[in-house]
N, C-alpha and C positions, 0 to 999 in steps of 0.2 A: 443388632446395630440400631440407633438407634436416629428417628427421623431428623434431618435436618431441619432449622427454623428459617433459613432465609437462601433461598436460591436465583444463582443468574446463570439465563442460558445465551448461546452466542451461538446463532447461526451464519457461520463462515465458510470460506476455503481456508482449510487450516493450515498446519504444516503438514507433510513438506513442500506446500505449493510455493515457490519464489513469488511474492506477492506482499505489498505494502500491509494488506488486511490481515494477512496468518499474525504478520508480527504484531497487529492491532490488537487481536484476538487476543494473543498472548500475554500482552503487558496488561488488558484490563482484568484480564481472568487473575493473573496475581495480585494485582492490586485489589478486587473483590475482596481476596481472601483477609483483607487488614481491617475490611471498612464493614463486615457485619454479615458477609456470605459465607456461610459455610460447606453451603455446597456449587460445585461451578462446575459446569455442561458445555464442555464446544459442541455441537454438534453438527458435523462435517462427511465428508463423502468417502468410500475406500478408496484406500492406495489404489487398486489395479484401476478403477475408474477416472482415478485422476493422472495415471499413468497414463490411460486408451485415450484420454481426453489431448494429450500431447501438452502438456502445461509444463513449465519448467517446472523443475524439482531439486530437493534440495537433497545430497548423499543420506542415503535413508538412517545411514549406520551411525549418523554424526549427529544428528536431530538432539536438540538439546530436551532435557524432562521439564516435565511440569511439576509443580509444588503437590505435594499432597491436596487433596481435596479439590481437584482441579482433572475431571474425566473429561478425555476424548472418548466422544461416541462416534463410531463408523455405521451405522443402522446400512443392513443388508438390503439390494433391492428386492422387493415383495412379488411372489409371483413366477412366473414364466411365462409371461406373456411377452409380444414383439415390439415393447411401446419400454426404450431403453430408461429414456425418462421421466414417463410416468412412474414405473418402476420405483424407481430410487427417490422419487419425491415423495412415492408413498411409504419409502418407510422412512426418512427423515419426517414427514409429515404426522408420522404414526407414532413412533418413540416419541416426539413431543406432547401427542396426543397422551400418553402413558405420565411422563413427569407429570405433564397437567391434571392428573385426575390423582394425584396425590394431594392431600391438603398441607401446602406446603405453597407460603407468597411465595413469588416467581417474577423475576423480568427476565424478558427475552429479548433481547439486541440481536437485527439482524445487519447484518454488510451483504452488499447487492440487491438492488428490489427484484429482479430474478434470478432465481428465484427461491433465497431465501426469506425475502419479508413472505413473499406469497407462501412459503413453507408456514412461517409462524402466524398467517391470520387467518390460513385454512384450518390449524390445528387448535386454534384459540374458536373459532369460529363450532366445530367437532365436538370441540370439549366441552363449549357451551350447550348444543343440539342433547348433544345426550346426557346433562342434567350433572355432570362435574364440579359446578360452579367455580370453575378457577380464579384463586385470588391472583392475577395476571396483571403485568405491564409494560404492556410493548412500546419499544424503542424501533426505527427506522433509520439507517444511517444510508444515505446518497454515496456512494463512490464514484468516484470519478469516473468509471466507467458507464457507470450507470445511463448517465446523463449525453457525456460526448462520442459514446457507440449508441447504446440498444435505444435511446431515446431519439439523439440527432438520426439516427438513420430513420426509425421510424417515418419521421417527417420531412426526411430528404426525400425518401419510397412514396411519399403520400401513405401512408399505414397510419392516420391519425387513428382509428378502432385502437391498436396496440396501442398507441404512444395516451391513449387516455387509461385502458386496463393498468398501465406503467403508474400515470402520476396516481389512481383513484387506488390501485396496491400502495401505496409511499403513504396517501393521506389518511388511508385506513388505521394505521397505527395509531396508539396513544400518544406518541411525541415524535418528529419528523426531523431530522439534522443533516447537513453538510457535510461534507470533506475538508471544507474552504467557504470563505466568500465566494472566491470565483464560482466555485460550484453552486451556491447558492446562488449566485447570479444568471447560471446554465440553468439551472432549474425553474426558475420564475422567467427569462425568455424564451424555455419550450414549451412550458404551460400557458403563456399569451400566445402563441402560435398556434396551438389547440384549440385555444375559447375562438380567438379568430376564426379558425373554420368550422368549430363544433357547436357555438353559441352554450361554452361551458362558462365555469369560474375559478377552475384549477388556478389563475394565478393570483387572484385576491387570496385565497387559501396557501398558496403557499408565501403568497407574502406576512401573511401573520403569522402562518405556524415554522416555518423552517427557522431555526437558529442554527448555528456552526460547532461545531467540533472538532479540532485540530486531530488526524491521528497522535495517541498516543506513543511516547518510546522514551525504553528504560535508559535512562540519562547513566547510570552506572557501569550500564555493559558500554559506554563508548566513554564517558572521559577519563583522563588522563592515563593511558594504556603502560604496562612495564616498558620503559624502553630498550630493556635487554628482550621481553616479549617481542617488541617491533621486529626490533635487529636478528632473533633467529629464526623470524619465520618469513622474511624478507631472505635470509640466507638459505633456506631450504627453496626457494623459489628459485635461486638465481640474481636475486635483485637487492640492491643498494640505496638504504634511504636518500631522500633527495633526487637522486636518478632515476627516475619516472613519473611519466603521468598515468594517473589513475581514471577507467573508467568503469565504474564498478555498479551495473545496473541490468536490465533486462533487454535482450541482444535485440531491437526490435528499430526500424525505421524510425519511429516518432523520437525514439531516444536522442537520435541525433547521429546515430552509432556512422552510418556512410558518411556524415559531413565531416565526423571527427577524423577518421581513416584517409580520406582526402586533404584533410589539411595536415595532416602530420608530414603527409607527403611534402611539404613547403615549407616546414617549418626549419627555422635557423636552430632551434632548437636541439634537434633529431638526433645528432652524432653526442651532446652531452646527459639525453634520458629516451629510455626508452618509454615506449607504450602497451600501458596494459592493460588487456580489455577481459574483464574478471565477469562472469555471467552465462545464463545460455538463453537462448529464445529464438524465434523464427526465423532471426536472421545470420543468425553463427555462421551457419554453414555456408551463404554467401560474401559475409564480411572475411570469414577465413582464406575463400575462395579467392577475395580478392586481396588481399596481403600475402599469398603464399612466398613472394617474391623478396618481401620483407621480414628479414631476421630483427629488426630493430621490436618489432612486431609482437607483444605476449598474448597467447589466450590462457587464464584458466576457468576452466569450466567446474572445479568440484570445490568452490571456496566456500567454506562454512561459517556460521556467526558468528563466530570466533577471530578467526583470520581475516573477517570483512573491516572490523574494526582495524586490526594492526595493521593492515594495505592502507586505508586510508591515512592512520596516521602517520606512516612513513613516504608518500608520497609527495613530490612534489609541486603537483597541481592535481585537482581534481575536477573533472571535466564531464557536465553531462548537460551538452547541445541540443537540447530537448525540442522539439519544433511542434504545429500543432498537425496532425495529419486525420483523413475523414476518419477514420474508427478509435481515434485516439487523439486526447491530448492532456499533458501533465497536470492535473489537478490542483497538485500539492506539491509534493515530491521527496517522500519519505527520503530515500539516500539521502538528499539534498541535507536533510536540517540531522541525521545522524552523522556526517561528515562537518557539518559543525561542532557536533560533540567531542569528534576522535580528536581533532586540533589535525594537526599535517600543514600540507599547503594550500593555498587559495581555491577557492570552489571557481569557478569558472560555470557559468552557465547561460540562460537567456531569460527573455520575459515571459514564455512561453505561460501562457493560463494562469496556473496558481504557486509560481516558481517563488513569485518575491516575498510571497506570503510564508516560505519556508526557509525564504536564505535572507531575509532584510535588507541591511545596505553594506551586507556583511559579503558582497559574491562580487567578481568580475565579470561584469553584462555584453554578451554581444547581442548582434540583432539574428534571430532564427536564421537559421540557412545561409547564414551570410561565412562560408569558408574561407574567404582570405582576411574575414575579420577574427574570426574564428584562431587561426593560423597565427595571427599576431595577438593577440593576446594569452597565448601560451608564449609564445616568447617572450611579451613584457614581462607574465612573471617570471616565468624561469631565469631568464638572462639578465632582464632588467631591472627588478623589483626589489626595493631594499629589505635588506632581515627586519629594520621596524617595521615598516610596510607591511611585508610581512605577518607580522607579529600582533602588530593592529588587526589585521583583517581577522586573524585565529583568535582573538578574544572577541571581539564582537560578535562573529561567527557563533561562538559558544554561549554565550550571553544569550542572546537572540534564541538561539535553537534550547533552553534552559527552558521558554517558557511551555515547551511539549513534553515535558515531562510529564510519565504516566498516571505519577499520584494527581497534579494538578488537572488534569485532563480528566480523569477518572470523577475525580470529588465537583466536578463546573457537571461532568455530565450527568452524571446522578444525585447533584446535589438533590435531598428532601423531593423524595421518590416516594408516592401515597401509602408504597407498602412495609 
């Protein structure tokens, strides 16, 4: 076989984790393969660990493939010792150690600064010690998590020690990127909150190194969908285009998911669509809990990429009441601008973080938390809202979410990369 000339590595949660980054992961590792990589590396955690982890998951059996030349690596954890995650960072840490000492250029993009960037600058850092010389070039990508969990808590706790090992992993990299503006704007206000009590300069630094990177998404798997596809998988469900609201995202608080379940309850709406809450996360089981009483009421839990697209597009509102809550708040909001793409009906959401940066002026805004506004604005569209209206909103929408497409996202993020 014979050696690759140009490789990119991604360290991510891959699939099948329900997660905005798997699908990141996913679209650039394809796109690699057009732009000059021949060989391309997720390297991600096993199934059973991201199973024990309790993380949503996507039905294992339905997992879509990957393009030739595109390996998932699962690296085993190393050892038998009682340190669950040391373990498993060392052999993620270790397999990259191994690519790297191939003479074979190399970028490595990580999503999450924990701790996969720390995966890739311990391994780059290894590979150098023991005389490899790796031709390397690391990327750092900020997620939204990153920033309004492990970071804000840091410095809610008083834990500034962490919350600087956090930014000085992030600025270790050879290029340091965003999710969002907003996110870059979360990242350059916890790094002044740092230098404040640490007498550092994390946010001069990151004010000159952080630029933005929209996540990527394959603009092809969501527009213009068969609408004999829509209609029979809307019929295997139970459900009738136009006749429901869609809320097709991670079952969790910050979602919105309680505010929306309480307003349906008000809504004038109710008797002409039902609601359907497509996803699973921490909060299912209580959101279930509390609709048990309501048939109007859909859960499904096993919806794959396939049929995320046709639910959206046969929907007729789609609604994610995003709020900001302490370990969370919406960066971006991947759904958000892939529910641009399917067309359907009107996105409905809020301002919540980095919401408008993904829906433009193409969404029906309420104000966070606000349920009786909430309430009435699924009725304007549904009841109220003319098919131009309508119709206007679904192209703008699509417009707007065009410019995340993965090839262009891909070619802004590695444009004239040193190797």
């Amino acid at each position: 076989m014979s050696r690759p000339t140009r490789r990119l590595v991604i360290a991510v949660r891959a699939d099948p984790v329900i997660c905005g980054h798997s699908g990141e992961a996913r679209n650039l590792a394809e796109v690699a393969l057009t732009r000059g990589f021949d060989d391309v590396r997720l390297l991600t955690w096993p199934i059973p660990t991201l199973q024990a982890a309790g993380l949503p998951l996507k039905p294992l059996d339905r997992l879509l493939p990957y393009s030739p030349g595109i390996t998932v690596e699962r690296p085993e954890a190393v050892g038998d010792y009682r340190v669950p995650d040391g373990r498993h960072l060392a052999g993620l840490t270790g397999r990259l150690v191994e690519l790297l000492a191939e003479p074979v250029p190399t970028v490595c993009l990580s999503m999450y600064l924990v701790p996969h960037t720390q995966v890739i600058n311990d391994a780059v850092t290894a590979a150098r010690a023991a005389g490899f010389d790796p031709q390397v070039h690391t990327i750092a990508k900020a997620v939204g998590s990153d920033v309004t969990n492990v970071i804000r808590n840091c410095l809610r706790e008083g834990r500034f020690g962490a919350a600087t090992v956090l930014l000085t992993t992030f600025l270790a990299s050879d290029e340091v990127v965003a999710v969002s503006e907003y996110t870059r704007d979360e990242i350059i206000a916890s790094a002044e909150e740092v230098d404040a009590h640490c007498g550092t300069a994390f946010a001069r630094q990151c004010r000159e190194r952080v630029t933005v990177s929209y996540p990527p998404i394959d603009s092809s798997a969501f527009v213009d969908p068969d609408p004999a596809a829509v209609d029979a998988a809307l019929e295997r469900r139970g459900l009738k285009r136009d006749r429901y609201v869609l809320f097709l995202s991670r079952v969790a608080r910050a979602k919105g998911i309680y505010d929306l379940i309480i307003a349906y309850g008000q809504m004038r709406c109710r008797d002409d669509v039902k609601l359907v809450v497509a996803g699973t996360g921490p909060a299912l089981e209580h959101v279930q809990a509390m609709a048990k009483e309501d048939d109007r009421i859909v859960f499904l839990t096993d919806v794959d990429d396939d049929e995320k697209t046709l639910l959206m597009a046969g929907c007729a509102a789609y609604a994610l009441p995003t709020k900001p809550e302490p370990d969370f708040v919406e960066t971006f909001g991947i759904a958000l601008a892939e529910k641009g793409l399917a067309g359907g009906g009107p996105i409905i959401t809020t301002t919540t973080g980095g919401v408008l940066e993904a829906v433009g002026d193409a969404a029906v805004i309420v104000e966070a938390g606000d349920i009786a506004g909430l309430a009435d604005a699924v009725d304007r569209v549904v009841l109220d809202m003319s098919p131009q209206e309508r119709r206007d909103l679904e192209i703008r929408a699509r417009e707007h979410a065009m410019t995340f497409d993965r090839v262009a996202v891909f070619d802004q993020l590695f444009a004239a990369k040193p190797l």
